[in-house]
Each structure stands twice: as C-alpha cells, then as structure tokens.
N, C-alpha and C positions, 0 to 999 in steps of 0.2 A: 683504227679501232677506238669507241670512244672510251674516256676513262670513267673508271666507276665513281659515286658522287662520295666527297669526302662527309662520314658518319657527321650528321648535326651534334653538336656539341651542348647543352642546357647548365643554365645555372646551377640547378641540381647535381650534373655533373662534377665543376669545378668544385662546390660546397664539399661532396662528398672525397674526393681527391686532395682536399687540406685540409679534413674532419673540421670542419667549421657549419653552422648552419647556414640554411639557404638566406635569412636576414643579414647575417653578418655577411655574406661572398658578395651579396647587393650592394652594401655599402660602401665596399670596399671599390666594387666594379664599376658602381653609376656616381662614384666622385661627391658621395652623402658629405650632409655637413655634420652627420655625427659616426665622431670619429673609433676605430676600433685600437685596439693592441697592435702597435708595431709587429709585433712575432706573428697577429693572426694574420694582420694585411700582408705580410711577405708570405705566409703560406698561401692565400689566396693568388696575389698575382705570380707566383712560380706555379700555379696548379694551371692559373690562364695559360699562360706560357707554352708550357708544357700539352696542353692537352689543345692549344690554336685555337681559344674560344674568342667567340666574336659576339659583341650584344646585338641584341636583335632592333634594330634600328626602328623597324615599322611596330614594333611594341613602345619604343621610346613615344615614337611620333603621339601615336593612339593616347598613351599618359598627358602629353603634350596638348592636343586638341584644346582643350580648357585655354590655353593659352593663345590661342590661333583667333585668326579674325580673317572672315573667308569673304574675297571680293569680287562679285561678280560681272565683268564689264562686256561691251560688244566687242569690238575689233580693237586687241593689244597693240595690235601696229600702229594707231593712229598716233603720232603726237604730242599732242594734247592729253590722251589717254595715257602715254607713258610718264608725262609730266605729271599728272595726279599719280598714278600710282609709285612713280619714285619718292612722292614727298610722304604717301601712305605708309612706306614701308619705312623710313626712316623715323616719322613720329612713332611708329609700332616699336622698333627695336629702342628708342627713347625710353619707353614703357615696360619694357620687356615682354612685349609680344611680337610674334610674326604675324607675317600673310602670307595666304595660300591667295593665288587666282584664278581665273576661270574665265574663260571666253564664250561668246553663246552667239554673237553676231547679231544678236538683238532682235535673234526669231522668240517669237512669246513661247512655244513650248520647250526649246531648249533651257531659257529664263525657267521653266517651269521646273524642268526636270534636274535639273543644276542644283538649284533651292534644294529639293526633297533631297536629291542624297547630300548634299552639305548638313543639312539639318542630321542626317544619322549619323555625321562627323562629330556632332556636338560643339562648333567653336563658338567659341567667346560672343561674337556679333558677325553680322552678315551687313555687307556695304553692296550695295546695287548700286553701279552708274548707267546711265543707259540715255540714249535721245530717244529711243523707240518704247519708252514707257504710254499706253496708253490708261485713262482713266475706266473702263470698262475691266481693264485686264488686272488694276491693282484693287478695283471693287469687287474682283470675280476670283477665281480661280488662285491665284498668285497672291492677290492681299491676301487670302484664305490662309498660304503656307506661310504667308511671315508672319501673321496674327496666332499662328496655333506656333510659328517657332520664339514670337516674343511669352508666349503663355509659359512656354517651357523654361524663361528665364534667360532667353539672348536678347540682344537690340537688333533690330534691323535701321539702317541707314539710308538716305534714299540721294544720290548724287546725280542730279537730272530735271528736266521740266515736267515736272507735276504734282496735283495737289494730292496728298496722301496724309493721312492718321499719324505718319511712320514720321520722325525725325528729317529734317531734307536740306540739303542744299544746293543751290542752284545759282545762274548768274542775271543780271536785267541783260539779258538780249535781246529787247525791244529799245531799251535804253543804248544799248551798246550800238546798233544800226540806225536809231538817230543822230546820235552823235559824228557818226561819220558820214552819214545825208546831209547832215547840216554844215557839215567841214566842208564836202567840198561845193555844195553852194553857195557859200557865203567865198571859197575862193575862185567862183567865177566861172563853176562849170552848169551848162546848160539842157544839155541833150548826152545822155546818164543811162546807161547797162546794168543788168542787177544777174548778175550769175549766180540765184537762188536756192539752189539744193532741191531736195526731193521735197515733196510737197506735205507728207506723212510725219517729216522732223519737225516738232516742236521748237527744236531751238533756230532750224534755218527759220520757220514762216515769220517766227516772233523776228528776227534779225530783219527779214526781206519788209515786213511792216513797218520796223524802224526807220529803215532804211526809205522807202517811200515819204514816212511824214517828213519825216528830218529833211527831205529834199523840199519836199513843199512847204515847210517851216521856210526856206533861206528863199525863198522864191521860183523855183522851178516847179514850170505846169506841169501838172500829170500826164498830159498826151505827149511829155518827150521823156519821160520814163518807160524804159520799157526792160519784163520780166522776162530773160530765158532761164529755164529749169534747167538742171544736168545734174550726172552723179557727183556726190561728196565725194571728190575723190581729184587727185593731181590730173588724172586723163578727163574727169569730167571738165576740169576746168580748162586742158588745154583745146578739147574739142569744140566747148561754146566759143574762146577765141579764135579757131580757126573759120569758123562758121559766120562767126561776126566778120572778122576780116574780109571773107568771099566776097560779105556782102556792100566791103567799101567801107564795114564803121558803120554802116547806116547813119554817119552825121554826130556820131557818141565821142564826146570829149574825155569820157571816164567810166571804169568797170568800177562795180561794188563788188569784191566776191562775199560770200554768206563765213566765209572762214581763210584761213592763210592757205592751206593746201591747194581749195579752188585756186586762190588768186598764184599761188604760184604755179599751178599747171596753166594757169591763163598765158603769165607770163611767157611760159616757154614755145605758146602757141602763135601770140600776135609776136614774139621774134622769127618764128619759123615762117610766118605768113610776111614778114619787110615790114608791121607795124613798130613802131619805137615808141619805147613807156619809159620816161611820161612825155616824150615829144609830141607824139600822137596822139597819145590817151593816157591819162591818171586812173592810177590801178589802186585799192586799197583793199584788204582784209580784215580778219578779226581772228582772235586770241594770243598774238606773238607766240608762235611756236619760233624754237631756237633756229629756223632755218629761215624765217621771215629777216634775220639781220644778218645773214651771210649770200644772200641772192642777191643779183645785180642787175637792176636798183634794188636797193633795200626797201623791204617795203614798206609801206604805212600803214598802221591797223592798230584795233581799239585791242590792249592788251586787256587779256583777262587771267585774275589772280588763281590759276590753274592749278600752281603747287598750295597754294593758301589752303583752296576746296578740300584738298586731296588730306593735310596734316588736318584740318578742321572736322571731317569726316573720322577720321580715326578718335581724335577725341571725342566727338558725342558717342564713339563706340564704347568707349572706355568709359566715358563718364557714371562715376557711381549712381548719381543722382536722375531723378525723373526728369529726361529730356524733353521736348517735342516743338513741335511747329516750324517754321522754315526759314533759316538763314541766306537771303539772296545778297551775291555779290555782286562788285559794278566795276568794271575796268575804266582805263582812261586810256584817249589816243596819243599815241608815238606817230608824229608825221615825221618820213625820212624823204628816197628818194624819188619811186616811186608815182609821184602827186609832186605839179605844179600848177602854180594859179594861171588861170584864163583871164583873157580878157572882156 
C-alpha cells in the first residue's frame, strides 16, 4: 500500500512557527551574509527542525541561473570534448560560475531547439562547440537565436570551424595536418594512407588538405597519396585498417589518421589483421587525447591545446568587456612510437 506524500513544508511555514518574518527565516535558512539575532536564528532553525523543512533546491538553482554558463556541445563522450569541457568548468568555478551541458549530436535542429529553451533559462553566456557548424545555419535560423539571445544581454561563444559575428575559437587544422604531412615525408615515407573522416566536418577536410600539401611540400607525388573516408570514430578507424590490410597495404608505408581516436581504432585493426606499427607502417594522429600516450606504440600526433580552448572560451564568456573576432590556435607535433623513418 503506497504511503501518503509527506505535507510540503514552505518558508512561510517555518517564519510562522518561530513568529519571525518570512525575510528574516530566508536569511537565516539560505546562509545570508546579513546576519540576524542569535535568539531569532535558533528559533528559526529549531522551527526547521521540528517541522523537516527542506529548501527548495530547483528555486535555488532558477536564482542561480544568472550565474550559469550553458554549453552546448555534439557527443560528451568524445575525448577531446571532455578535455575542453573539464577545463570549462574548472576556469567557471575559478570565477564563481557553473556549467550546465548539453548534448545535441550536432543535428542542426537539436542545436536549435537546445539554444531556445537555454535562452528561457536566462544563463550568463552560451558556448557552442561543434564541427557540424555550417555557415548557412549560423546566418539563418540559429545565428537568429544567438543574436536576439545576445540582444537580451548574454554572450554567445562559438568553439569550432567557422566564420561567425559571435566571439570564436578554433584551431589551424590545415596547419596541424601539414605539419604532420611534412614530418613524415621528410622522414622517408613514400606511399601514404589518409584515414579522413566524414566529409561534412570542417575540421577533418581542413586536416586531410593539410595533410596532402604537407606530403607534397616534403616530396611525395600525389598519385601515391591516397584518401579513404570512414566514421570519426575508434571502429571507423579500425575498419579502414582492416580493409587496408585485405588489400596488402596496397604498398602504404604510413596511415595519417584526421584525429587520435581514428588512429587508435586503426591501430587495433592492422594488429588484428598481422600488420605491425610502425614496422609495417607509421601511424600518426592529431590532438593527443590522454589515451594517445598509454597505447602501444604510443602514438605520434600534432597535440592541440584542447584544455587551453576550453578555460579561453569561458573567459570571452565572462569577459566584462566588448569581445569579438577569432582566436585560432596551433598545436605542435609529439613524435613517439608509433612512426619510424624510411628509407
């Protein structure tokens, strides 16, 4: 039999049970820095006590909202994505603000519909990261809600590749995949795998284009470059390795992956198919996620300052002052073990 719900308990309640007003039982109860009468505060929390009041936590929060900073990103699980946002929340509570977050998978109307009820949350500023930002979609629809939520007096943030009005920071990922095109044809490899990504991310195509010049800067013809596509994702990259492998390597001395997750799903594919990295073939990635230096080989990849974006992003939110235009960062390559020279 179920039991009956225990009678809600109100501020008004307690006020009235230690004949004190409803200001004074607040003060006393939400831990004010102005202080009452000893005699009133003990009538008030023996009236708590006594009657099992509890504060109403989702009224706290709603007061609180002002102080909030809501971030909206694709997939939580990624990475990369947890490494910005752990450094978000740590520069927030720096400041004395939280984060709420939000996941949308980086469907545009989800992004859409996220925005509008955040916006009737009223927090402080709104941080978008995303690779699936297109510029149609922040000149249309979605710029529309962050331009009528900055009107209202919040910042919007934009953490991702693209050009927008809105505050932004992003990284050279064309820079980042030449860098590592050019590493490893200057150490001697010739006939070169580019495990790409989807074709719709801005930040893999910009990497895979790096990654082409960069090889052709150190001397490798383009006819022995060659692009397979596959999911962002550990299984995409272990599937383009097994498929590579079937076909012998086709003659590839070295995979590019577009990020560390490809390359370490790659990794675990050319082991399961008898290829050996780097005996076989030199493997390298990009952003040193923390699992890139605990896999064996360790692997080589152009680090990107992930937690840097992530605290730098909470400041332009904070920042009192008229922000705008786009702060791009630029990693540098870690070669470990992963990658050795040809001859």
């Amino acid at each position: 039999m179920p039991h009956a719900a225990r009678p809600t308990v109100t501020l008004h309640d307690v006020a009235a049970a230690a004949g004190v007003s409803v200001a004074t039982a607040s003060r006393v109860l939400s831990g004010s820095a102005r202080k009452v009468a000893p005699e009133y505060e003990a009538r008030v929390l023996a009236a708590a006590e006594a009657l099992r009041y509890t504060a109403d936590a989702a009224a706290r929060a709603m007061r609180r909202a002002g102080d909030a900073i809501a971030l909206v990103a694709d997939d939580l699980t990624t990475p990369s994505i947890g490494m910005m946002v752990a450094a978000m929340e740590r520069e927030a509570r720096t400041a004395g603000a939280f984060v709420t977050v939000s996941s949308t998978m980086g469907v545009p109307d989800r992004q859409l519909d996220t925005i509008r009820v955040l916006r009737a949350l009223r927090p402080r500023a709104l941080v978008l990261t995303s690779g699936h930002f297109m510029a149609d979609e922040l000149e249309g629809r979605l710029g529309a809600e962050l331009s009528s939520y900055e009107r209202e007096g919040g910042r919007a943030v934009i953490v991702g590749e693209t050009e927008t009005p809105f505050p932004s920071i992003g990284f050279d990922n064309y820079r980042a995949g030449h860098s590592v095109g050019a590493f490893l044809a200057e150490t001697g490899h010739r006939r070169v795998a580019i495990f790409g990504g989807a074709g719709d991310l801005r930040n893999m195509s910009d990497r895979t284009a790096g990654f082409i010049d960069g090889l052709q800067a150190g001397g490798v013809d383009p006819r022995d470059v060659r692009t397979i596509s596959c999911a962002v994702s550990r299984d995409g990259g272990f599937e383009a390795a097994r498929r590579l492998a079937e076909e012998g390597m086709d003659g590839r001395e070295a995979v590019l992956a577009a990020n560390d997750i490809i390359a370490i799903g790659a990794l675990s594919g050319f082991r399961a198919a008898g290829v050996n990295v780097p005996g076989d073939v030199s493997l390298t990635g990009i952003d040193d996620i923390p699992l890139a230096r605990d896999v064996t080989p360790r692997l080589t990849t152009m680090a990107l300052p992930l937690a840097h974006a992530g605290a730098e992003a909470i400041r332009l939110a904070l920042s009192e002052t008229e922000t705008g235009g786009r702060l791009c960062l630029r990693g540098h390559l870690i070669v470990r073990e992963s990658t050795r020279p040809r001859r």
